[in-house]
C-alpha positions as CSV (number, residue, x, y, z in Angstrom):
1,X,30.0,50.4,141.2
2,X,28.3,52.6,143.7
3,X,27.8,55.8,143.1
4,X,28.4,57.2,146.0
5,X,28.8,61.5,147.8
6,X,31.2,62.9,149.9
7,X,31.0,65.1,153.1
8,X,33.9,66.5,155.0
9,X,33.3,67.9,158.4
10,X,34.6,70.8,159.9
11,X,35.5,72.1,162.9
12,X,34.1,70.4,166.2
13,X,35.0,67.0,164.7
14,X,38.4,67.2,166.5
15,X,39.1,64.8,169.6
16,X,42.6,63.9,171.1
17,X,43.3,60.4,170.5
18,X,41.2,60.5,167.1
19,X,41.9,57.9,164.4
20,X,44.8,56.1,166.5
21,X,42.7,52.8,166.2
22,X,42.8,53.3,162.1
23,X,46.5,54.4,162.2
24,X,47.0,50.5,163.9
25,X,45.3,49.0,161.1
26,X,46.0,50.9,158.0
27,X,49.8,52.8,157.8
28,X,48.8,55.4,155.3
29,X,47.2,57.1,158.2
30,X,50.6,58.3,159.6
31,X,52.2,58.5,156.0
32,X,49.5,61.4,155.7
33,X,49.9,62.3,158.9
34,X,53.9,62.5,158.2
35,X,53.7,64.0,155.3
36,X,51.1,67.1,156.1
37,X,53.3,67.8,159.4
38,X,56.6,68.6,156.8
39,X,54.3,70.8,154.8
40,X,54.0,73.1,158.0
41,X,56.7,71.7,159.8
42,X,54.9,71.5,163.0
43,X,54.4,67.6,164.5
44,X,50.2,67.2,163.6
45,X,50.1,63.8,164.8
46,X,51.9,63.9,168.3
47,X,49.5,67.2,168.3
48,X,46.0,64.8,167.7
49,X,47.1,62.1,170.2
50,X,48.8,63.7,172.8
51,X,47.4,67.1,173.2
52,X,47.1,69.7,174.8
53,X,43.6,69.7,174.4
54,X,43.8,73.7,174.2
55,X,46.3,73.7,171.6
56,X,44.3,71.3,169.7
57,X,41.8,73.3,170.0
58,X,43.1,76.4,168.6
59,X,41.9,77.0,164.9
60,X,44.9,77.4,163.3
61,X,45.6,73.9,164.6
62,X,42.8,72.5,164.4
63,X,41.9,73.0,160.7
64,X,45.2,71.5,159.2
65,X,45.0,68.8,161.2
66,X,41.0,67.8,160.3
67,X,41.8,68.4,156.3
68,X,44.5,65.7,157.1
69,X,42.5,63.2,159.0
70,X,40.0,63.5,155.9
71,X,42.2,63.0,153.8
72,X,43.9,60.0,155.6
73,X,40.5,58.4,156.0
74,X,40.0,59.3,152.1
75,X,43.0,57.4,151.1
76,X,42.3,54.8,153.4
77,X,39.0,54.3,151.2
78,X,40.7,54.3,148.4
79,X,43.1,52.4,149.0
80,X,40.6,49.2,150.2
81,X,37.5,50.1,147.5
82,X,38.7,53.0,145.6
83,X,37.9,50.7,142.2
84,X,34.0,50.3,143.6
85,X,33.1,53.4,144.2
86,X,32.4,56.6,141.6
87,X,32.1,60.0,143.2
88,X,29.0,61.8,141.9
89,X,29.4,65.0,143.9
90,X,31.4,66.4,147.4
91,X,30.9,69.2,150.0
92,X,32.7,70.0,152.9
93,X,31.5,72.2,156.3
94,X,33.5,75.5,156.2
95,X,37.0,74.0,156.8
96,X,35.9,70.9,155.7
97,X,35.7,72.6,151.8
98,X,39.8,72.0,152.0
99,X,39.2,68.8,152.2
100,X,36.7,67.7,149.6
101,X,39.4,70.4,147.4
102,X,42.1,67.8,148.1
103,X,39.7,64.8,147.5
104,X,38.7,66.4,144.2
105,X,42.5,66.9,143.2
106,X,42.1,70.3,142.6
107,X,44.8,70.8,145.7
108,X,47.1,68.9,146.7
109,X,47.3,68.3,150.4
110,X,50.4,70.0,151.4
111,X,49.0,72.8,149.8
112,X,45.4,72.4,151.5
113,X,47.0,72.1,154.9
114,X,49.2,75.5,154.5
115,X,45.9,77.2,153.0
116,X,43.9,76.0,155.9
117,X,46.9,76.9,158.5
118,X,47.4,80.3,157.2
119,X,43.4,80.6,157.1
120,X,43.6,79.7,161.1
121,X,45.9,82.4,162.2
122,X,44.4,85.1,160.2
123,X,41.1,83.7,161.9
124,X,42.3,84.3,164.9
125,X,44.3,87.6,164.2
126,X,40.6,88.8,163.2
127,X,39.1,87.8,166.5
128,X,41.4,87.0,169.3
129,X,40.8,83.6,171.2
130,X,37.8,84.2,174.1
131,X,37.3,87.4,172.3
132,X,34.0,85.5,170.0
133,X,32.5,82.4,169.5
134,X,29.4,80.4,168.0
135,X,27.0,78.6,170.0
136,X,24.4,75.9,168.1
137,X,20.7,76.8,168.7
138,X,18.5,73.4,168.8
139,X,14.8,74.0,168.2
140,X,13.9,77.1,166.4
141,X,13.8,78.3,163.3
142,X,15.6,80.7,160.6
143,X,12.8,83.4,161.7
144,X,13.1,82.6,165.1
145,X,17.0,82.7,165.5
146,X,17.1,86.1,163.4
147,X,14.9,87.8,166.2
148,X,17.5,86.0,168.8
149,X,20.5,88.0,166.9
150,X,18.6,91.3,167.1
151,X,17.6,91.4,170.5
152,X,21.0,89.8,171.5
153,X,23.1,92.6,169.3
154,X,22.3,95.3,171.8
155,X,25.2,93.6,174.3
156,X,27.5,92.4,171.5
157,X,27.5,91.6,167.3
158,X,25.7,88.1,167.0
159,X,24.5,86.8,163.6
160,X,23.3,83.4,161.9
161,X,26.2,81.3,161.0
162,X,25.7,77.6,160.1
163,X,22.1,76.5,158.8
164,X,23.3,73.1,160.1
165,X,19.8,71.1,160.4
166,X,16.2,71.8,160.2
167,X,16.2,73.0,163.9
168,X,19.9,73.7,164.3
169,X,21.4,76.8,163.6
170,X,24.6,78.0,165.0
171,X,25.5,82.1,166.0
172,X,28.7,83.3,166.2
173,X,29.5,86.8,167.5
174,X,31.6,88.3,170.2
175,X,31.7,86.8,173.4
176,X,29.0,88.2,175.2
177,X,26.6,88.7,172.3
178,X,26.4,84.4,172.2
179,X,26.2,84.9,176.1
180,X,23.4,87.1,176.1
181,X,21.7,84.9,172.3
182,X,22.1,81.6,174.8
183,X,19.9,83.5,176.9
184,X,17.4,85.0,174.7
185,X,17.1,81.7,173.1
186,X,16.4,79.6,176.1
187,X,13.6,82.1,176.7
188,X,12.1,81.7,172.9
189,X,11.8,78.3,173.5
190,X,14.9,77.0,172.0
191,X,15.6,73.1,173.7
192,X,19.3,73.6,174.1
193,X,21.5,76.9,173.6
194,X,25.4,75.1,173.4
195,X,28.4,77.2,173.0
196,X,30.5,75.5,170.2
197,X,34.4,73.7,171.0
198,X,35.4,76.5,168.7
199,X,38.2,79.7,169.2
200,X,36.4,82.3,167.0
201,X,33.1,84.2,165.2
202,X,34.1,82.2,162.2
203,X,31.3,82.6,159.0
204,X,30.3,86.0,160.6
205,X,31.2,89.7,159.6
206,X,33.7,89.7,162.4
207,X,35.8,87.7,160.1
208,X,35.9,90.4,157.2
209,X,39.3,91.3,157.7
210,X,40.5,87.9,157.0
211,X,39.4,87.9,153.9
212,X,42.0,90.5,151.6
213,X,45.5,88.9,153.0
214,X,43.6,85.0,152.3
215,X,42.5,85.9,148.7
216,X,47.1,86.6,148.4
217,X,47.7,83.1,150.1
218,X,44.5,81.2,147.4
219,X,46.6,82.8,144.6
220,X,49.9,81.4,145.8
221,X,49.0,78.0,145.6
222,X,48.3,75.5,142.1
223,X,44.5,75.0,141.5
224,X,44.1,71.6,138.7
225,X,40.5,70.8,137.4
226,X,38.5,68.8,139.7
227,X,37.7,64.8,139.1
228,X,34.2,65.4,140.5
229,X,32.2,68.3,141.4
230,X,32.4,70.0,144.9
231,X,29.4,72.2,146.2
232,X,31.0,75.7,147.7
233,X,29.6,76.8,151.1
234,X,28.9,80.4,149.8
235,X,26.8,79.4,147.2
236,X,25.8,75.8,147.2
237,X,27.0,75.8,143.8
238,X,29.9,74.3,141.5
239,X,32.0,76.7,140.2
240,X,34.7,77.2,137.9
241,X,38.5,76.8,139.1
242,X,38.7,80.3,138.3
243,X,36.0,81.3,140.6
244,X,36.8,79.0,143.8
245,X,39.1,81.5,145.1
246,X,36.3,83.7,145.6
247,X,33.8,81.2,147.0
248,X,36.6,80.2,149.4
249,X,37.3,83.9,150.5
250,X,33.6,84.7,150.5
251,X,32.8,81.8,152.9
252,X,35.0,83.1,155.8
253,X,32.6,85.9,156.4
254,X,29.2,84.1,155.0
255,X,26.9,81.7,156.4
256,X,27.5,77.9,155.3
257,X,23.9,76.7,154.6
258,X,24.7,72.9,155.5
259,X,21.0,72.0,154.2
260,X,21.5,73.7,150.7
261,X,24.5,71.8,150.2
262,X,23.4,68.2,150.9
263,X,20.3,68.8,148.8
264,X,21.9,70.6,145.9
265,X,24.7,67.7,146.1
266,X,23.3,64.8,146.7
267,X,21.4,63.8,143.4
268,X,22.2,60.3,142.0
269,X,23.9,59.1,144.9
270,X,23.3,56.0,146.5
271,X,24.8,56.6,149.6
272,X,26.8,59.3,151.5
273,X,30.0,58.8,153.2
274,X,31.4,61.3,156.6
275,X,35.0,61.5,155.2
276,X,36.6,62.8,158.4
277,X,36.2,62.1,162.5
278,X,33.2,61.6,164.3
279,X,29.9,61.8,163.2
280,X,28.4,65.2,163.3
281,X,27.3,65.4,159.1
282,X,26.4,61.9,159.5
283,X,23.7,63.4,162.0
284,X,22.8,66.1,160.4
285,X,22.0,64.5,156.5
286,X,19.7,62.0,158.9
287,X,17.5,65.6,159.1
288,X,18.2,66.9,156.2
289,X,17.6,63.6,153.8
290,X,16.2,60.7,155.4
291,X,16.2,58.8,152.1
292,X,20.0,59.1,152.0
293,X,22.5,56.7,154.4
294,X,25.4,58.2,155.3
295,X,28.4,56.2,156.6
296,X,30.9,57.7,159.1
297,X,34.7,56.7,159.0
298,X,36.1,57.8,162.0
299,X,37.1,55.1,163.4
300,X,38.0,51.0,162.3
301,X,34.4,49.7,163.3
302,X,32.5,52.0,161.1
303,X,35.0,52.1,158.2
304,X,34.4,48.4,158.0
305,X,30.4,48.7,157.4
306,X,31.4,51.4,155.0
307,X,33.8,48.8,153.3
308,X,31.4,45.9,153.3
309,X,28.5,48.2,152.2
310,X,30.5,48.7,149.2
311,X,31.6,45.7,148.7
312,X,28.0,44.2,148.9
313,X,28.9,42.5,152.1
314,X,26.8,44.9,154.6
């Protein structure tokens, strides 16, 4: 049996036409699919593959919908090699947290994807879309993309947001203070300054007021005790089900440290699986432990070398 860790990604993993060549091969994809979009009675599927872009786009769309293509993927696992695998430990990026919740059975998913909705639109009540953003920073480090924020906050608030890589860090701010960071870090030397496919400050200060009306929405819902552990974003801890409100309200406004949680996570696994579209964590565990594979699922070619790794035919 392999002992194996979960990562869920967050937003940014989004792309129209996403999973339609696992939802050919394996129905449970649109049975999730189906059974989120009654949840929140809005059509999540014709959404993902039809567009608009801009409306996929928009996070209070975009987070139910990746917390359901996780969890698709995740039943599709389960489903084919559910009986080989034991989960040692699982962590999610930001809005990917929802998802490893669900995995964990601590919520179910039509509660996860009305969490996740109603923490979209209060999101984007906080900060307008094109009012903020977040823009990943490639090539300095935590010193030198501190500096960035403080010159850059004289034009707008800018502040350290996702501790993604060693040498990736992502901002988020107002509008023109990630213009003017961009700037200011193309001139410190950064390699690339790239504004993020995102429609708010999210894990920044600007999102504060989100946090009180969220904390009434966590309490709505029924929390059960988790089959594995799941790292928090806040803290790179476990926690209790009685503290994981917290840690979920805390994160909207604090900075996920992506690093902390793959290394505080990751012990006694053998490999790592990307439970979710595309392959952004799969990229980022390759910086942050080289001594760890981590399998993507996104689409039906890499969910069969995940299925054959397990099955000891990779």
């Amino acid at each position: 049996m392999k002992q194996v860790v979960l990562y869920f990604p967050g937003q940014g993993a989004q792309q129209l036409g996403m999973l339609a060549d696992l939802a050919a091969q394996y129905p449970i994809i649109k049975e999730t699919f189906e059974q989120a979009s009654q949840a929140i009675n809005q059509d999540l599927w014709s959404l993902v593959q039809n567009g608009p872009a801009e409306e996929l786009n928009l996070t209070y769309n975009t987070q139910p919908i990746l917390v359901t293509a996780s969890a698709a993927i995740w039943r599709v696992i389960q489903q084919e090699v559910g009986k080989d695998i034991r989960v040692v430990a699982a962590a999610g990026h930001s809005v990917g947290e929802y998802s490893a919740l669900y995995a964990a059975g601590i919520l179910t998913l039509e509660d996860a994807v009305r969490l996740v909705k109603r923490r979209g639109e209060l999101m984007d009540t906080a900060v307008p879309a094109g009012e903020g953003g977040m823009a990943a920073i490639l090539g300095l480090d935590k010193d030198q993309i501190q500096a960035v924020c403080n010159e850059a906050s004289s034009v707008g608030i800018v502040e350290p947001a996702n501790f993604n890589a060693p040498g990736q860090i992502v901002i988020a701010g107002t509008a023109a203070g990630i213009s003017e960071a961009c700037i200011v870090a193309k001139a410190a030397g950064a390699k690339r300054a790239l504004p993020l496919q995102v429609s708010g400050p999210f894990h920044s200060s600007l999102m504060r007021q989100a946090a009180e009306p969220f904390l009434d929405a966590l309490e709505s819902v029924e929390w059960s005790k988790p089959q594995f552990d799941v790292y928090h974003n806040a803290t790179n801890a476990v926690s209790s089900v009685a503290e994981m409100k917290q840690r979920l309200v805390e994160q909207l406004y604090s900075p996920v440290n992506w690093i902390g949680a793959v290394e505080a996570s990751c012990k006694g696994a053998e490999l790592a699986i990307e439970v979710g579209p595309g392959k952004v964590i799969s990229g980022l565990n390759k910086r942050i432990n080289k001594d760890l594979a981590t399998f993507s699922t996104g689409d039906s070619a890499n969910v069969e070398k995940l299925l054959n790794e397990i099955k000891g035919e990779g």
